[in-house]
C-alpha positions in Angstrom: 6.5 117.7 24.6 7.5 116.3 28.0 10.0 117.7 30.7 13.7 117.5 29.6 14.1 115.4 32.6 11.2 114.2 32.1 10.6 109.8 30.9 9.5 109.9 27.3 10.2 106.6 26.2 10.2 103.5 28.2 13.4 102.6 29.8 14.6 106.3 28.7 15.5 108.7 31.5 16.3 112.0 29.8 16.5 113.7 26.6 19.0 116.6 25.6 17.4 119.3 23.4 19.7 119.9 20.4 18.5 122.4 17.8 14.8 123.5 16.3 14.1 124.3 12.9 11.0 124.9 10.6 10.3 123.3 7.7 7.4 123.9 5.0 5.5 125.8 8.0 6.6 122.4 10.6 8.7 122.8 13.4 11.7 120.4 13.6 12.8 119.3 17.0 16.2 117.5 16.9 16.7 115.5 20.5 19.0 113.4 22.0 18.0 110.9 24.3 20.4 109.1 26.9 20.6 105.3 26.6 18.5 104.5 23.6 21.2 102.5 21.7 21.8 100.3 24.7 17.8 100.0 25.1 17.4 99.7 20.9 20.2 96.4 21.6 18.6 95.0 24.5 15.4 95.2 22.9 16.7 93.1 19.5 18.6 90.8 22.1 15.2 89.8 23.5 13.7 89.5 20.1 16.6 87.5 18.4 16.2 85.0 21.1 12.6 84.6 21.1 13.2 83.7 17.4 15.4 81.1 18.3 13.8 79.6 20.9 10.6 79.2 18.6 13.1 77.9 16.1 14.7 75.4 18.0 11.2 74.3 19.2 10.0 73.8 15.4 6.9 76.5 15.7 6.5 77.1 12.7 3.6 79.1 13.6 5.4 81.4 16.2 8.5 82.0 13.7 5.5 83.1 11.4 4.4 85.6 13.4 7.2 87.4 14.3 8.0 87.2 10.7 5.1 89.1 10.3 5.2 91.0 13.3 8.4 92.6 12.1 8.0 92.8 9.1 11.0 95.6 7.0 12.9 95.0 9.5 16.2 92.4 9.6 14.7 90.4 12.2 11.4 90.5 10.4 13.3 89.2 7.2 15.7 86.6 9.2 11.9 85.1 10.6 10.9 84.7 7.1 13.4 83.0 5.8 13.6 81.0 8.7 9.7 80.1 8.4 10.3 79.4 4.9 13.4 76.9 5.6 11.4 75.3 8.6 8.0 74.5 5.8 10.6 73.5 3.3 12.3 70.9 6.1 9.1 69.7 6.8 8.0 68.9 3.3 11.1 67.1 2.4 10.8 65.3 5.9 7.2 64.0 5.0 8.4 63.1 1.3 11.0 61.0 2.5 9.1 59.7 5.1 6.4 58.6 2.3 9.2 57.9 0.1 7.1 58.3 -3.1 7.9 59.5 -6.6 4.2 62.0 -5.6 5.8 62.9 -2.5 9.2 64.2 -4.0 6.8 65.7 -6.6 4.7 67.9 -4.7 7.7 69.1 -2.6 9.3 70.2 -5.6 6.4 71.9 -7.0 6.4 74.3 -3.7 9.5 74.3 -3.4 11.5 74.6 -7.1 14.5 75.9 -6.1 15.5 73.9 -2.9 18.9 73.1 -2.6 17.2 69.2 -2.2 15.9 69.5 -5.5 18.7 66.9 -7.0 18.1 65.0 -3.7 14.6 64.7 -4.6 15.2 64.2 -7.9 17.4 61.2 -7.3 15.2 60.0 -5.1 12.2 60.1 -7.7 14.9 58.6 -10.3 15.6 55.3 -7.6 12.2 54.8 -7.1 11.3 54.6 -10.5 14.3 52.5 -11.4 12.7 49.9 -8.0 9.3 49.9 -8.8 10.8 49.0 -12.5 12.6 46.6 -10.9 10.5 45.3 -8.7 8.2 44.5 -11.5 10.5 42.7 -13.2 11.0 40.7 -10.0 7.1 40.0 -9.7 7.1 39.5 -13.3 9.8 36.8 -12.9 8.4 35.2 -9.8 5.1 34.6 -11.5 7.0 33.1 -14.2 8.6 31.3 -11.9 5.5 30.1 -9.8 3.6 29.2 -13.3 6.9 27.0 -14.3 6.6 25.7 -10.0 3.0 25.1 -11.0 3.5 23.7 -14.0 6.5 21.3 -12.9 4.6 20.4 -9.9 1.6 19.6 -12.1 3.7 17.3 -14.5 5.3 15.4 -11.5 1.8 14.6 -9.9 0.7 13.8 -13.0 3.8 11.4 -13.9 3.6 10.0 -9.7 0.3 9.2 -10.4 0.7 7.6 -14.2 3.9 5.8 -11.6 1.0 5.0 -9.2 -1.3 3.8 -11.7 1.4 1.4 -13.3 2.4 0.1 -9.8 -1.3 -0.8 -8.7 -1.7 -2.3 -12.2 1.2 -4.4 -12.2 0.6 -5.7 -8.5 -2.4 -6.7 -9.7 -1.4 -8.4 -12.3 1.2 -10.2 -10.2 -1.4 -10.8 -7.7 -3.5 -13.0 -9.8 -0.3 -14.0 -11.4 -1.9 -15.1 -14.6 -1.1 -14.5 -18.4 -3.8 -13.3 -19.6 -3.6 -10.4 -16.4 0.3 -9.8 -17.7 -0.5 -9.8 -21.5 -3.2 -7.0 -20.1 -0.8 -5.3 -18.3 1.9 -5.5 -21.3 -0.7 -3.9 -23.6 -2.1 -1.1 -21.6 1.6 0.0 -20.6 4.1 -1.4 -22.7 6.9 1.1 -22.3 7.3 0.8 -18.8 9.6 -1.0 -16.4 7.3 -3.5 -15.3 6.8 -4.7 -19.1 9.8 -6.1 -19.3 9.1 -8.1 -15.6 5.7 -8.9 -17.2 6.7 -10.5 -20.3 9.7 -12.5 -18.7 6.9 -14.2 -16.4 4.4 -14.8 -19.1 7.1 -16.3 -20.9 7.7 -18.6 -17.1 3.7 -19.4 -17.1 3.2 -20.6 -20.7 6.9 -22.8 -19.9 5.0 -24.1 -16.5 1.5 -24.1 -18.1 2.8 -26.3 -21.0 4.6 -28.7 -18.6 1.8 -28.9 -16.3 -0.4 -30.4 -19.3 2.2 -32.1 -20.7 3.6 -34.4 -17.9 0.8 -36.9 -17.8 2.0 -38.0 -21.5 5.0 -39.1 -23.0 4.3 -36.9 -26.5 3.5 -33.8 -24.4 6.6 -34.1 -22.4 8.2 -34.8 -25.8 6.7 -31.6 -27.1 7.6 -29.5 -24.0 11.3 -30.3 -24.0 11.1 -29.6 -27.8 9.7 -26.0 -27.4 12.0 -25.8 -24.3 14.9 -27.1 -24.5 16.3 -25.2 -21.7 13.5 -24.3 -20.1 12.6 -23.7 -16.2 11.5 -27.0 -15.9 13.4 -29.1 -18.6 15.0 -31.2 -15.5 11.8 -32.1 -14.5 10.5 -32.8 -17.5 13.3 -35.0 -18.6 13.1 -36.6 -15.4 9.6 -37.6 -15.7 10.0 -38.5 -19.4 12.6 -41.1 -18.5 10.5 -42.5 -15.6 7.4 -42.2 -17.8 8.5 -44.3 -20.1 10.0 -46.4 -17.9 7.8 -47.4 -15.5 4.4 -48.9 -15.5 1.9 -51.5 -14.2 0.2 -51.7 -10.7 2.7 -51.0 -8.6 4.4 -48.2 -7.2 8.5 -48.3 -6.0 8.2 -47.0 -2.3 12.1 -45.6 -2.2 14.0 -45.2 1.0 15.5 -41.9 2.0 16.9 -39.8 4.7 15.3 -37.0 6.0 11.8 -35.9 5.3 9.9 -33.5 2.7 8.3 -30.3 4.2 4.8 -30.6 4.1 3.6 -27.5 2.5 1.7 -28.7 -1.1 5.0 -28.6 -3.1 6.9 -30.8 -5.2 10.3 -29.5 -5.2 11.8 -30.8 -2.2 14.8 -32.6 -3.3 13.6 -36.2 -2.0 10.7 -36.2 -4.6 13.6 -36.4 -7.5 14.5 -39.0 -5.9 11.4 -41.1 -6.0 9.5 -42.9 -8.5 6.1 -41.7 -10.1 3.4 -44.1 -11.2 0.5 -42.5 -13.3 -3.0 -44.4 -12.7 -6.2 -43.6 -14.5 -9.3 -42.8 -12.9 -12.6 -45.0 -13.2 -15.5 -42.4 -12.9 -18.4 -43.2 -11.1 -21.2 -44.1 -12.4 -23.0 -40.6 -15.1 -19.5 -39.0 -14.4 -16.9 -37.9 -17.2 -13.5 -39.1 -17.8 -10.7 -38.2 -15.5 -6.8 -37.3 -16.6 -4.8 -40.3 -14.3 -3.6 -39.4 -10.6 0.6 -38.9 -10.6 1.4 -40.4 -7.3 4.8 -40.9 -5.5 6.4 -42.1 -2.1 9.3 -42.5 0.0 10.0 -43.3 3.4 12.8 -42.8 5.8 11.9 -46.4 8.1 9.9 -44.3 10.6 7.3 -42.5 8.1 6.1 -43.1 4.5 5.2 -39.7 2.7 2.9 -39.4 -0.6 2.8 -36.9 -2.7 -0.4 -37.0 -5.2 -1.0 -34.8 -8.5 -4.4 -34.7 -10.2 -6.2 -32.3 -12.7 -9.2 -30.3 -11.0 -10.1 -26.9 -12.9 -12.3 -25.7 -9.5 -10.5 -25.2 -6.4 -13.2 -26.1 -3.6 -12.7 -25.6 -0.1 -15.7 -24.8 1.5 -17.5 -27.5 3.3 -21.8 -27.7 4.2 -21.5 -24.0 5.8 -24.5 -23.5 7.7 -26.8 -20.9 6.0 -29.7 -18.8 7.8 -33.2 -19.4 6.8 -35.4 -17.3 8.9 -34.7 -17.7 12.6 -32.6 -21.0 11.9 -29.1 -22.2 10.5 -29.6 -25.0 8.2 -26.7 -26.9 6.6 -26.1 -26.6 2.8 -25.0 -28.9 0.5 -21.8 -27.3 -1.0 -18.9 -29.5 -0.1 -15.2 -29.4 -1.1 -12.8 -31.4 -3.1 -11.2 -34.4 -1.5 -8.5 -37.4 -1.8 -8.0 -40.6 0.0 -6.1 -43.3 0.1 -7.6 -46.9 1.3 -5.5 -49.7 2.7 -6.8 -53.3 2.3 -6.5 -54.4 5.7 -7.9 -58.3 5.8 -8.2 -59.8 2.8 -7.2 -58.9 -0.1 -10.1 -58.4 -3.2 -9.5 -58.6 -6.9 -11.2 -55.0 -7.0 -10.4 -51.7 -5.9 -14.3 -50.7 -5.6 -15.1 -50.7 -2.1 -18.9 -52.2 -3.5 -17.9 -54.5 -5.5 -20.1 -57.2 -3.9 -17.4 -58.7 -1.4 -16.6 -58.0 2.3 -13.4 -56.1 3.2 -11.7 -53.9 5.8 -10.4 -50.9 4.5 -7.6 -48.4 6.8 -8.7 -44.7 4.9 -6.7 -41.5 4.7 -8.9 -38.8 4.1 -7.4 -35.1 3.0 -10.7 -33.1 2.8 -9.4 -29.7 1.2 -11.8 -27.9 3.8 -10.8 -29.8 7.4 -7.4 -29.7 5.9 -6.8 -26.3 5.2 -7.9 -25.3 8.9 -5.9 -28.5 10.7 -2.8 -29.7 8.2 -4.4 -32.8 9.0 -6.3 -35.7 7.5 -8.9 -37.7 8.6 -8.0 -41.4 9.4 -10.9 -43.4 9.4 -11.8 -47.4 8.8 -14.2 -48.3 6.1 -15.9 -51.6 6.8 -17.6 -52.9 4.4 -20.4 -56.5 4.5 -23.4 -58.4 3.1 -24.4 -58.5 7.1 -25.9 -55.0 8.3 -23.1 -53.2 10.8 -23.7 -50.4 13.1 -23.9 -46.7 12.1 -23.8 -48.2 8.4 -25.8 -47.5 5.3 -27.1 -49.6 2.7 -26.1 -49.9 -0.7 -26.1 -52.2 -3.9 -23.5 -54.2 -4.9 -22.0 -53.7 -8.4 -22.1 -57.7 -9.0 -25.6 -57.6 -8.6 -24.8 -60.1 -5.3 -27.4 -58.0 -3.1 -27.2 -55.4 -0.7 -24.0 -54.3 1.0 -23.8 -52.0 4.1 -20.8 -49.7 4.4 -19.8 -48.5 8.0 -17.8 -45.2 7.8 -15.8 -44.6 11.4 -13.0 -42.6 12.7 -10.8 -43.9 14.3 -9.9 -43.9 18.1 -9.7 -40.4 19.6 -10.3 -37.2 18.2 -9.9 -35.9 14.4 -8.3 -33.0 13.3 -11.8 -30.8 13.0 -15.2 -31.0 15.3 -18.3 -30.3 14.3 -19.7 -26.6 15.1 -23.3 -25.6 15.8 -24.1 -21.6 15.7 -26.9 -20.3 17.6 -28.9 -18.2 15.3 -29.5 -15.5 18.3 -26.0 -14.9 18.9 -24.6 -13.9 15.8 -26.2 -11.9 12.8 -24.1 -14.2 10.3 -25.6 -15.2 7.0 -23.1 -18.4 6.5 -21.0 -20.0 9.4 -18.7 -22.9 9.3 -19.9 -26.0 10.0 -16.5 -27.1 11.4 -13.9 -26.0 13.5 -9.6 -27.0 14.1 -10.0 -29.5 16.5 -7.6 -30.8 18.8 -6.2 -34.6 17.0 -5.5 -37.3 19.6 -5.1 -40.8 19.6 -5.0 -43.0 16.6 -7.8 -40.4 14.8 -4.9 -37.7 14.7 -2.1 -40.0 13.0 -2.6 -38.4 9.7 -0.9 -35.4 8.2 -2.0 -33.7 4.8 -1.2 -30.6 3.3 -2.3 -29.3 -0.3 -2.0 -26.4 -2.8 -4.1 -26.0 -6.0 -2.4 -24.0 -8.9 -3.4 -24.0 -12.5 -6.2 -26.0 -12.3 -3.6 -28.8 -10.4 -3.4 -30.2 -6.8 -0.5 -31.2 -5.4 -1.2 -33.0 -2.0 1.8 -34.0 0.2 0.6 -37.0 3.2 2.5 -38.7 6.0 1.6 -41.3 8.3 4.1 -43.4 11.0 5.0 -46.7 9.1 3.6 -48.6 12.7 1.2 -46.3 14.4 1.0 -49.1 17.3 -2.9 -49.0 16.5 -3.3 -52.7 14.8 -6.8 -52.4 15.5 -7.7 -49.8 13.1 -3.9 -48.5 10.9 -2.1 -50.8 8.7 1.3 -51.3 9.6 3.5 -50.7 6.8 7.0 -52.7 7.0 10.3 -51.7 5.2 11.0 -54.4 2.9 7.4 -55.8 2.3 4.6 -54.3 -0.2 1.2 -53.3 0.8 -2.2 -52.7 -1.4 -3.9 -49.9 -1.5 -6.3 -47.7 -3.7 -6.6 -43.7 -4.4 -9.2 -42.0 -4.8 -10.5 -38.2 -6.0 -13.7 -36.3 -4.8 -14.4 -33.3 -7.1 -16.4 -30.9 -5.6 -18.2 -34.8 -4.1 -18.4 -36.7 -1.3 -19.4 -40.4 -0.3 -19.9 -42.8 -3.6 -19.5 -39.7 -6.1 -15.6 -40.2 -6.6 -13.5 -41.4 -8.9 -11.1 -44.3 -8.2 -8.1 -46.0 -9.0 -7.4 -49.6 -9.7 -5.7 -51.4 -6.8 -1.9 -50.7 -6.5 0.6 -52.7 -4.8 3.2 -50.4 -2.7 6.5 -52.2 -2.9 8.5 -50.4 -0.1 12.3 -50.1 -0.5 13.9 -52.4 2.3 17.7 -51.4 4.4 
């Protein structure tokens, strides 16, 4: 035992003795030692702070350990609960942070009777009750997207049955026929475009019947009978009246103001106004009857304008196109379809044919569908024909049997409305090339203008020439007031002799 002045326990200076004792053969010391509640407070000062400051700094492990450290005593006990508060803080902190119904569930499995147990619990309830919602909401989207899906699959498929339609019907308008509508009407009769389709093939067989009935008196009788108030039952009426009206060799030239556009159409309002004469066609020789030409004319005292209708199932425009053989062009022999109209300019003859066996001087207008179509022009040329051999002429037999007759063929002064065109095979890889270009018209070889259109197996040419061109050596000059003679005449798919032609026709042209 140490002095009574003596330092027994740290921080303790002295120690009073107090009594002594023995018990069951053990002496019993009773002491009193200065300062030990002041040390004893100081000591669970230090202690009660250190637990606070590893509190406050979340260590866990440090709380732990003085848990353990001091264990049976109050601090020991205040460091274990503490501990136990601090892993239970955690665990909820990582189940909300995962926010999972597994989450909540393992913290309530360690820690059962946390007063966050109905926190937890509501928290497990809510996400049931979203994820149950949410998969309704998925459910319903894909719903959704299969109706989207479906919807936009329906409208493609009805924009493309629209697309379909629409390309069908444009093409039927584009070859604008009936038999392309009646197609059309068939294959999609419930549509829109039905309706448009069978109000024009209704139009076509109206024009189709007209067109083959207007040569005729009974056909125009039997159009105006089928339609009386059809599209073209003023036409029709028209050139019933003036069918049966007029006749013979010779053709009322009427005077008018203004002028017809030149464009291959008959509905300018000066044509109602004019006379029609209907002449048949003599065939050349091996070649089949014609339907008669439907010609008219006015003039205005300055110009004279024809308009000419004939039958011609083929529309041929393309004129001796140069084809490749081997290294070389070589012209073909595919021509087009042509009309003229021939002038007697000297004496007159008691036949049209330009061969029948006597000498004449003919002032032609040519409309060659090809030149033509590139130009708006015709050709004006003079045809001279003799029983004496001329220039530039070729030979052939008269049709009286009088001998040999030489037809000279010649443009007239200047320049015509096409030139000639020559490709060079090493310049271009072409397999056909035109053999003739626009040209620029001049002179008295450009007086001539001719426009056509062919529709249903029908051309409708519209010429116009100056009545007095100021060339008398190779244009007749047409007066107002006086008649002239002239001819027509219609190349199918022909050229030269192989062309059907009318008898001679006197022009008797309206005076002031």
């Amino acid at each position: 035992m140490g002095r009574a002045d003596g330092t027994l326990i740290k921080g303790i200076k002295s120690a009073t003795f107090v009594s002594c004792k023995k018990v069951n053969g053990a002496v019993h010391y009773a002491l009193e030692y200065t300062g030990f509640e002041a040390a004893k407070a100081k000591e669970l000062e230090s202690l009660n702070a250190e637990l606070k400051a590893a509190t406050d700094a979340g260590d866990i492990a440090k709380v732990e350990a003085l848990a353990k450290k001091h264990k049976g005593t109050p601090l020991g006990g205040r460091a274990f609960a503490t501990a136990n508060q601090m892993r239970e803080d955690e665990a909820f902190e990582k189940a909300e942070k995962a926010n999972t119904a597994s989450s909540y569930e393992e913290f309530l499995n360690k820690f059962p009777k946390s007063l966050r147990r109905m926190k937890a619990l509501a928290a497990i309830k809510q996400i049931e009750e979203d994820a149950e919602a949410a998969k309704a909401a998925a459910a319903k989207a894909a719903e959704q997207k299969k109706k989207d899906a479906a919807n936009a699959k329906k409208r493609a498929a009805e924009e493309k049955a629209r697309e379909e339609v629409a390309n069908a019907y444009a093409r039927a308008k584009e070859s604008d026929t009936i038999k392309a509508y009646k197609g059309f009407i068939n294959k999609y009769p419930k549509t829109a475009q039905a309706g448009s389709a069978k109000v024009r093939v209704e139009e076509l067989e109206d024009d189709n019947l007209f067109e083959s009935s207007r040569n005729s008196v009974a056909g125009l009788q039997g159009y105006l009978s089928k339609y009386p108030k059809g599209r073209n039952q003023a036409m029709a009426s028209a050139l019933l009246k003036e069918l049966k009206a007029q006749s013979g060799d010779t053709l009322k030239v009427v005077r008018i103001k203004g002028t017809p556009n030149l464009d291959g159409d008959d509905s300018d309002a000066v044509w109602k106004k004019s006379k029609v004469l209907r002449v048949p066609f003599r065939p050349y020789e091996g070649a089949p009857e014609t339907s008669p030409v439907e010609v008219r004319a006015v003039h205005n005292g300055e110009k004279i304008f024809f308009l000419a209708r004939w039958d011609d199932k083929t529309r041929d425009i393309i004129y001796r196109p140069w084809v490749r053989k081997g290294k070389r062009y070589r012209p073909s022999s595919q021509v087009d379809d042509a009309f003229s109209i021939a002038f007697q300019m000297a004496k007159e003859t008691n036949d049209s044919c330009m061969l029948n066996g006597q000498d004449q001087v003919l002032d032609v207008w040519l409309w060659r569908a090809y030149g033509s179509e590139i130009s708006g022009q015709g050709a004006d040329k003079v045809l001279r024909v003799s029983s004496q051999q001329l220039p530039e002429s070729n030979a052939f037999p008269a049709k009286n049997g009088s001998g040999q007759l030489w037809v000279q063929n010649q443009f007239d002064a200047g320049n015509p409305a096409w030139r000639l065109f020559v490709p060079i095979a090493s310049k271009t890889t072409e397999e056909s090339v035109p053999s003739y270009k626009k040209g620029v018209p001049s002179g008295s070889a450009g007086d001539i203008l001719a426009v056509a259109k062919w529709k249903n197996g029908v051309w409708t040419l519209e010429m116009s020439r100056a009545l007095d061109t100021g060339n008398n050596d190779d244009d007749v000059k047409l007066v107002a007031g006086r008649k002239a003679l002239c001819a027509f005449a219609v190349y199918d798919h022909a050229e030269k002799a192989d062309h059907a032609y009318t008898k001679r026709i006197t022009l008797d042209l309206e005076g002031n």
